[in-house]
C-alpha positions in Angstrom: -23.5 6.8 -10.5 -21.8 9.6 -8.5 -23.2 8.6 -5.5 -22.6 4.5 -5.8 -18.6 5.8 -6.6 -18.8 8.3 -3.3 -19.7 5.1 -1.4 -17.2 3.2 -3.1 -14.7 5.5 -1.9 -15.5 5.8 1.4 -16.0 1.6 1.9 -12.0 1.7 0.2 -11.1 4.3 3.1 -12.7 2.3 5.9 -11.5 -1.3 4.5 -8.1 0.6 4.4 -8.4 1.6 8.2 -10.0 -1.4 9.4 -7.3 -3.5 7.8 -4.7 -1.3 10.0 -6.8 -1.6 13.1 -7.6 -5.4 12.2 -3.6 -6.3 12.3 -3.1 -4.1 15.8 -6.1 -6.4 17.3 -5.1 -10.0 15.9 -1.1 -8.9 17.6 -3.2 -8.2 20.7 -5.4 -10.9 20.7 -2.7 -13.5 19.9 -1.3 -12.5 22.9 -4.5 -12.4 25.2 -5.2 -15.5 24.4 -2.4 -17.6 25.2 -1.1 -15.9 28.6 -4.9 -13.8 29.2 -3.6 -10.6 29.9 -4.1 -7.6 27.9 -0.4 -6.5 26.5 0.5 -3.2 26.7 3.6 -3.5 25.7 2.3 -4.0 22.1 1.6 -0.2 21.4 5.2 0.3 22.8 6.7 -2.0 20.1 4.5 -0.8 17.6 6.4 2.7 17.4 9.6 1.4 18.3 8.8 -0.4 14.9 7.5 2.1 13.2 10.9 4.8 13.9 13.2 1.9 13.3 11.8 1.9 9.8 11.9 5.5 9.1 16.0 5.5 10.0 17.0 2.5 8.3 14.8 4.0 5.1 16.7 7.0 5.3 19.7 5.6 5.8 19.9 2.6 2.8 17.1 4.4 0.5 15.0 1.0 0.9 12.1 0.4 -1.2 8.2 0.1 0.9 8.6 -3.5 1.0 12.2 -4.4 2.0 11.6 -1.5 4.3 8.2 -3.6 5.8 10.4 -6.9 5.8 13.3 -6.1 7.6 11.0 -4.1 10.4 8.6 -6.8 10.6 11.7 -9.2 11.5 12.9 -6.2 13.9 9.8 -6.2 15.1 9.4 -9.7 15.9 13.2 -9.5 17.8 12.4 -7.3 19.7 8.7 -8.7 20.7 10.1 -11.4 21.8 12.8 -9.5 24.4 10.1 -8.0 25.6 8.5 -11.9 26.4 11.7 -12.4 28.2 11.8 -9.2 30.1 8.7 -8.8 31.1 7.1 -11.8 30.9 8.8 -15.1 30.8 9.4 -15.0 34.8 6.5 -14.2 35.6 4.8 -17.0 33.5 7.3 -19.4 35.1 6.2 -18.4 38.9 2.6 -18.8 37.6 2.4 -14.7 38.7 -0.6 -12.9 39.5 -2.6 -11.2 36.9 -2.3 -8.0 37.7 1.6 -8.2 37.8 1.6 -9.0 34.1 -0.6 -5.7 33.7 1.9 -3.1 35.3 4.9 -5.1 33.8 2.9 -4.6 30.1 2.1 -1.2 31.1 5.9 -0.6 32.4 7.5 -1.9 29.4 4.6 0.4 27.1 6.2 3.5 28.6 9.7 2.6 28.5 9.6 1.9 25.3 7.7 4.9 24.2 10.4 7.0 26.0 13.2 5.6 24.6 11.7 7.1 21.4 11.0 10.3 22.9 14.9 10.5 24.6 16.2 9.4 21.4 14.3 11.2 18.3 12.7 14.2 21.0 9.0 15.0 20.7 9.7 16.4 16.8 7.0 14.7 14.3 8.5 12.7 11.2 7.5 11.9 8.0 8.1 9.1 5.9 9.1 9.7 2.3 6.1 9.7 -0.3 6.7 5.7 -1.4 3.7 5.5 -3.8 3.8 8.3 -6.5 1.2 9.5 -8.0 -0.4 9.2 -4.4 -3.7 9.8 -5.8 -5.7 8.2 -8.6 -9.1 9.8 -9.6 -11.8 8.1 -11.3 -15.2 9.7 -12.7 -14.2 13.2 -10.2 -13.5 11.0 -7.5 -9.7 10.7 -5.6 -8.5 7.4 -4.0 -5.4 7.2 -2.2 -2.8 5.1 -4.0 -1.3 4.7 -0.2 -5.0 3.2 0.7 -5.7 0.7 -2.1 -1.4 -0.8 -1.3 -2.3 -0.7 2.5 -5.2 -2.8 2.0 -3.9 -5.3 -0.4 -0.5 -5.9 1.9 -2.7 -5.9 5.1 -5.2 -8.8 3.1 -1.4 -10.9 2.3 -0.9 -10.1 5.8 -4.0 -11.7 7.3 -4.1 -14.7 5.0 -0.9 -15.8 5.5 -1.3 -15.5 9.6 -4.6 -17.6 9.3 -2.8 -20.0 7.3 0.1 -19.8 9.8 -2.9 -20.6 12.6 -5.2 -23.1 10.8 -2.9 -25.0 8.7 1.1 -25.5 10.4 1.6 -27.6 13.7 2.5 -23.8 15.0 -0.5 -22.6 14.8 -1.9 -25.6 16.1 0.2 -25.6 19.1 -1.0 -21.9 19.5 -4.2 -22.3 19.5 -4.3 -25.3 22.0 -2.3 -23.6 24.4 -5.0 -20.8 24.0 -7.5 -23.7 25.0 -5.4 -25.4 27.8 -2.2 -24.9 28.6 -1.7 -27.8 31.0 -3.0 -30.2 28.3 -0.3 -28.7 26.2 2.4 -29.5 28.4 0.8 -32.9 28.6 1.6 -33.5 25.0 5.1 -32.7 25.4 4.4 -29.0 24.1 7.2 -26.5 24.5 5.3 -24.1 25.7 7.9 -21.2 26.3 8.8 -22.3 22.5 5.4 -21.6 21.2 4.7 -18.6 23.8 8.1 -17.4 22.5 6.9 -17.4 18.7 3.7 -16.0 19.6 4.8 -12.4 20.7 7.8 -12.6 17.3 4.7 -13.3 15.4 2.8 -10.9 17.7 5.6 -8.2 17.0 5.8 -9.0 13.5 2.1 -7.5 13.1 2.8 -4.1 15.3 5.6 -3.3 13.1 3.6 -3.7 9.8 0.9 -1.4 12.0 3.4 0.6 12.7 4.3 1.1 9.4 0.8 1.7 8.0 0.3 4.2 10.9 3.5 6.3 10.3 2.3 6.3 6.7 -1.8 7.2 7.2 -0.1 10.1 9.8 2.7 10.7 10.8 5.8 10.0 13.4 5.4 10.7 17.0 6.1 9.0 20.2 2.0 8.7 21.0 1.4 6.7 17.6 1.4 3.6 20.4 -2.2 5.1 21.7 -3.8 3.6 18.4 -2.8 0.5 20.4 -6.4 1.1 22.1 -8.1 1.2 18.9 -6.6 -2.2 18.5 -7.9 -3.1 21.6 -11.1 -1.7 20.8 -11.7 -3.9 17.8 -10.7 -7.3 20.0 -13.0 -6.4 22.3 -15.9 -5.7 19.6 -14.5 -9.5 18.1 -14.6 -10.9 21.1 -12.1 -10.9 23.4 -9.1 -13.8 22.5 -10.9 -14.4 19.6 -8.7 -14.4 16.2 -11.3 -14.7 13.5 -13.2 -11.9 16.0 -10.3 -9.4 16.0 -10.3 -10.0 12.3 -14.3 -8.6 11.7 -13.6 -5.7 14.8 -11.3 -4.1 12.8 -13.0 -4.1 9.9 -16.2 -3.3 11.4 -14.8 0.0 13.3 -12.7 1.2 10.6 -15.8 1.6 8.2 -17.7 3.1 11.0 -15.0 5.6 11.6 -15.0 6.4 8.1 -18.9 6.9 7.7 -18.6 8.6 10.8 -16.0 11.1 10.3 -17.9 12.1 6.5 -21.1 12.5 8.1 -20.1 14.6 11.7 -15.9 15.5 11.1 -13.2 13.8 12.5 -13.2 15.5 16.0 -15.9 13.4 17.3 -14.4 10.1 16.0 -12.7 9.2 19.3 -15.5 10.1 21.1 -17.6 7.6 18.7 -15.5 4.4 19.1 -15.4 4.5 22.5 -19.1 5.3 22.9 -20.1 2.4 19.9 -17.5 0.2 21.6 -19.4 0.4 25.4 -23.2 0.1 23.3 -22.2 -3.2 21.6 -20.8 -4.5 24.4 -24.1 -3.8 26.4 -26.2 -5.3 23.2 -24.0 -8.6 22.7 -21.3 -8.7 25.7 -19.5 -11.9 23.9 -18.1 -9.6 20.7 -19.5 -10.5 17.3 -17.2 -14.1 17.2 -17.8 -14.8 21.1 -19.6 -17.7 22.9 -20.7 -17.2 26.2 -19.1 -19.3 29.0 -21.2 -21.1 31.6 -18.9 -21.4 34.4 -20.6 -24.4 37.0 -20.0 -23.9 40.5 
């Protein structure tokens, strides 16, 4: 019994931090694969996010949730600046590839230093929302934080796949994903639906955002989780939503059942190293196809 419970507990921890790495990969992907460039920028947005929330909570007293609403719509604002910054030019002159890269990467640092300029290099903390923050059962402690985190970042996901498979949104997403120049064809807005992509897109990095500044804490690095986002895309399946989904998961348990079995200081070391196996084992991600290009 005590050891089916210390599984238990650490399959909730790794759900928990899969779910968080799960909603940084489906913002990233989203983006990947309707313009097929790796955003940067997201990381950037995702502590910008995550700050906002901590000021506005300690300014107005807001509850977790009203606190995750109003960023998320923050979030989504200012996602979609950054489209017409950094982005929506390029797009238009049909732009190299590479110049979306060092625009994503530009706007990744600015962003971040804003944060530094503004709140210095100090760490926060956000309040403790969830009190007791610990609930123990047969000797064994679960995180209150956890168990919320998980069932918010479940809402989360089921209401963006519904979003995808189910509204002429997501529809128009995921054919512009497919072919852009069929889209157009239709009579597609597609600076419209590109538009709503990264405000959905930044809707997701502030809730990770939020879910980071509570698991840690405050600091203007949080947006290097960005690459554990990235990561779990990459283990999906690059562009692949459903993909990004199972990544996620997938590395957040293994993190978990890493971190009990050798400590937490070789984590980092793991993900990357798992991340570079799989990808020499099955190259496509778990949700990829591969792609017979005919010359």
């Amino acid at each position: 019994m005590e050891a089916c419970m210390y599984y238990f507990q650490m399959l909730l921890n790794g759900l928990s931090l899969g779910a968080v790495y799960a909603i940084i990969a489906l913002g990233f992907t989203l983006i990947y694969s309707i313009l097929k460039f790796s955003n940067f920028s997201h990381g950037g947005i995702m502590v910008v996010c995550a700050y906002f929330a901590y000021v506005i909570q300690r300014r107005f007293q807001l509850n977790f949730v009203s606190m995750m609403l109003i960023t998320a719509a923050f979030g989504a604002i200012l996602a979609c600046l950054v489209q017409f910054v950094g982005f929506e030019n390029l797009r238009a002159k049909r732009s190299n590839i590479m110049l979306y890269f060092v625009s994503s990467s530009t706007l990744g640092v600015l962003l971040q230093n804003i944060i530094v300029i503004t709140f210095s290099s100090t760490y926060y903390a956000y309040p403790a929302f969830f009190t007791p923050p610990f609930v123990e059962v047969n000797g064994f402690t679960f995180s209150v934080s956890d168990m919320i985190m998980l069932g918010i970042s479940a809402v989360v996901i089921i209401a963006l796949m519904f979003l995808l498979y189910r509204t002429r949104l997501g529809i128009s997403i995921r054919a512009l994903s497919m072919d852009s120049e069929t889209v157009k064809l239709m009579g597609i807005n597609v600076s419209v639906v590109v538009a709503l992509t990264f405000m959905i897109s930044g809707a997701l990095a502030a809730v990770a955002g939020i879910f980071c500044g509570v698991n840690y804490i405050l600091y203007p690095q949080l947006n290097q989780l960005v690459f554990k986002g990235m990561i779990a895309s990459i283990l999906g399946g690059l562009g692949n939503i459903s993909g990004a989904l199972y990544g996620g998961i997938m590395l957040g348990v293994l993190e978990v059942c890493f971190n009990n079995a050798f400590g937490a200081g070789l984590v980092p070391v793991f993900s990357f190293v798992f991340s570079m196996i799989f990808l020499l084992v099955r190259p496509q991600g778990i949700a990829g196809k591969y792609v017979l290009d005919k010359v």
